[in-house]
N, CA and C atoms as a LAMMPS dump frame, in Angstrom:
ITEM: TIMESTEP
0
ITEM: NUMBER OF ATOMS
150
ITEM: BOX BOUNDS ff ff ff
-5.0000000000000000e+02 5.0000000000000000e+02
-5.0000000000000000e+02 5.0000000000000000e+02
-5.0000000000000000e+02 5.0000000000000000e+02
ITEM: ATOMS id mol type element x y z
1 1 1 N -12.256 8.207 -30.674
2 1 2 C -11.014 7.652 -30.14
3 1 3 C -10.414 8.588 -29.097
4 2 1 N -10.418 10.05 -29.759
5 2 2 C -9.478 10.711 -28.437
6 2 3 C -10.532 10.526 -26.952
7 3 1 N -11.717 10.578 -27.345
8 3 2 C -12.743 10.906 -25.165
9 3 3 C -11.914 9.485 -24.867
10 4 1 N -11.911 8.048 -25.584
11 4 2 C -11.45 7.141 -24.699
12 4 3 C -10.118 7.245 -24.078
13 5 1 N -9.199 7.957 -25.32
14 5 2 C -7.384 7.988 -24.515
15 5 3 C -8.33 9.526 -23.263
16 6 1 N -8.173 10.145 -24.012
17 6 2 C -8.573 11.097 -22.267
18 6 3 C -9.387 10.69 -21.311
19 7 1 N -10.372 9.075 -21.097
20 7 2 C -10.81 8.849 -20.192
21 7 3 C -9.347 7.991 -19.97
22 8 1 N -8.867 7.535 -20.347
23 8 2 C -7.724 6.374 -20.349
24 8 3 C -6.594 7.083 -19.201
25 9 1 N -6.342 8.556 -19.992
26 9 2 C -5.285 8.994 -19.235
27 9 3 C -5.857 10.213 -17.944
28 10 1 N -6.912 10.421 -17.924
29 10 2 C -7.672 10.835 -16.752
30 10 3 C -7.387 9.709 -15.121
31 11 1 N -7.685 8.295 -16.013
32 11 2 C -7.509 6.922 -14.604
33 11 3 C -6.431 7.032 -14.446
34 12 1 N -5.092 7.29 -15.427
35 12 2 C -3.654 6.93 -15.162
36 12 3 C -3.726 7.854 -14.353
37 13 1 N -3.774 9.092 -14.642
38 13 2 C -2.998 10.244 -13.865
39 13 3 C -4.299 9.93 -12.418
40 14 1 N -5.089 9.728 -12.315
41 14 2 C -5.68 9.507 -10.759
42 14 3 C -5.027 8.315 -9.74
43 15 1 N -4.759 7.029 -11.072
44 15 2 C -3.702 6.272 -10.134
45 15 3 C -2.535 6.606 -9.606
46 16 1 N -1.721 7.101 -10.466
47 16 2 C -0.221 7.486 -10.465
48 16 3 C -0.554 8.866 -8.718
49 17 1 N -1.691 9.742 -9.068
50 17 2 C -1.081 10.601 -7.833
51 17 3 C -1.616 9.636 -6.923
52 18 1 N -2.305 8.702 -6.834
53 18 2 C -2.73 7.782 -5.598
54 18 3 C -1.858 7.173 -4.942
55 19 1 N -1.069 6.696 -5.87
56 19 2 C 0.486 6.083 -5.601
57 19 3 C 1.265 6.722 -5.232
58 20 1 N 1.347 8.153 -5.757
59 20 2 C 2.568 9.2 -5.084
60 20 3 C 1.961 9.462 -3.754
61 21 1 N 0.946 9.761 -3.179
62 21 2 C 0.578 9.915 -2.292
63 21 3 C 0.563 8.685 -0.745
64 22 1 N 0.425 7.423 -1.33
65 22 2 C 0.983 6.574 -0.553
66 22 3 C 2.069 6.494 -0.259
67 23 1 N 2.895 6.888 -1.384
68 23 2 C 4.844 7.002 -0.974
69 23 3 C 5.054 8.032 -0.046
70 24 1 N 4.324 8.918 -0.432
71 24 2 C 4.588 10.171 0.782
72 24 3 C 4.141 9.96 2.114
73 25 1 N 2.983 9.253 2.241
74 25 2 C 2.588 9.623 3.277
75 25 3 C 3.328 7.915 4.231
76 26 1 N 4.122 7.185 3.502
77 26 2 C 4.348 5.967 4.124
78 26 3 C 6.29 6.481 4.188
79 27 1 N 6.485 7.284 3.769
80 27 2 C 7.741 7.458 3.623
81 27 3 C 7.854 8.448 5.068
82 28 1 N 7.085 9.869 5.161
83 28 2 C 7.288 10.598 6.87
84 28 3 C 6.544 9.979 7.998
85 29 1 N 5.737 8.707 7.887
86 29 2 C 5.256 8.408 8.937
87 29 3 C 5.845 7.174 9.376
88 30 1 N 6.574 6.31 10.2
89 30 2 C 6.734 5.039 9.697
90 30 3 C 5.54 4.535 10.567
91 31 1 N 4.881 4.784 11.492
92 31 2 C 4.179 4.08 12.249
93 31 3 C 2.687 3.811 10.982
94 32 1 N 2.799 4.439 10.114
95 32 2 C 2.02 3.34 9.143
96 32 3 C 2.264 2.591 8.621
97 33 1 N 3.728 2.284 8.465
98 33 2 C 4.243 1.311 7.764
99 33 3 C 4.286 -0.611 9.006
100 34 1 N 4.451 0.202 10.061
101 34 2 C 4.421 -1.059 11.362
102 34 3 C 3.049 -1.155 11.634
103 35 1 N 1.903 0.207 11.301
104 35 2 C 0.382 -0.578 11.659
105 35 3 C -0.065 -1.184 10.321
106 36 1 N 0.648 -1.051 9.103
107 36 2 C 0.274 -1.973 8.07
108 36 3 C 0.738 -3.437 8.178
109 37 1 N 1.721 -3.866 8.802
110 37 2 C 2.233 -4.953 9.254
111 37 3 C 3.342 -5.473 8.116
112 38 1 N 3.915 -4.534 7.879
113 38 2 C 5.095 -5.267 7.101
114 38 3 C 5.763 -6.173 6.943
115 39 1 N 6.448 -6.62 8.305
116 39 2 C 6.881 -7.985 8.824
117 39 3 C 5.864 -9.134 9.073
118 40 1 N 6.101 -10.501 8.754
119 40 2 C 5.337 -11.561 9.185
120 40 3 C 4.683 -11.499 10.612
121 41 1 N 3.942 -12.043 10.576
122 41 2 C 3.336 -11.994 11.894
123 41 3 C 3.944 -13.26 12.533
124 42 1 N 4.582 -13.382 13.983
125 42 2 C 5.461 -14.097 14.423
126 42 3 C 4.411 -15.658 15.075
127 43 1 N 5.193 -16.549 14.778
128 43 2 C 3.82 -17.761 15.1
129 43 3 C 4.046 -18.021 16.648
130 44 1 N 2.737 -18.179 17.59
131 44 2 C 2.729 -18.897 18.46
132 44 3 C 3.419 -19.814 18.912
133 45 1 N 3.738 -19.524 19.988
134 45 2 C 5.114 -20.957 20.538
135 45 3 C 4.222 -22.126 20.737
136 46 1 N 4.606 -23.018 20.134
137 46 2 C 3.535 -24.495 20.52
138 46 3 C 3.176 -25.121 21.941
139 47 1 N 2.28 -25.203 22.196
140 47 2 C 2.111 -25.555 24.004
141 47 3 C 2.588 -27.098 24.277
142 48 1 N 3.19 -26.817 25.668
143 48 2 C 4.237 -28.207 25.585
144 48 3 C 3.614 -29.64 25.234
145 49 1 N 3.937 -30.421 24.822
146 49 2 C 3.497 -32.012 24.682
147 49 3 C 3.331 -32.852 26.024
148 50 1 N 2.292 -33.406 26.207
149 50 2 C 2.801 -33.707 27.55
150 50 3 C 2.473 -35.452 27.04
């Protein structure tokens, strides 16, 4: 039982700094946050009807 909780909490703690590490690195840069595309992508104006 304990190798599985220490493989268990080996993945947590590799996720958790994966995650801290995205906060950091999305928190001093913002231009990753605008090349990730945060905002919708704006739609094409429709071409006139004729």
């Amino acid at each position: 039982m304990s190798r599985k909780l220490g493989a268990f909490a080996l993945a947590l703690g590799i996720l958790v700094g994966a995650m801290e590490l995205k906060t950091l690195v999305t928190a001093h840069n913002s231009t990753v946050i605008m090349a990730n595309g945060v905002s919708p992508v704006p739609k094409l104006p429709l071409p006139p009807s004729n």
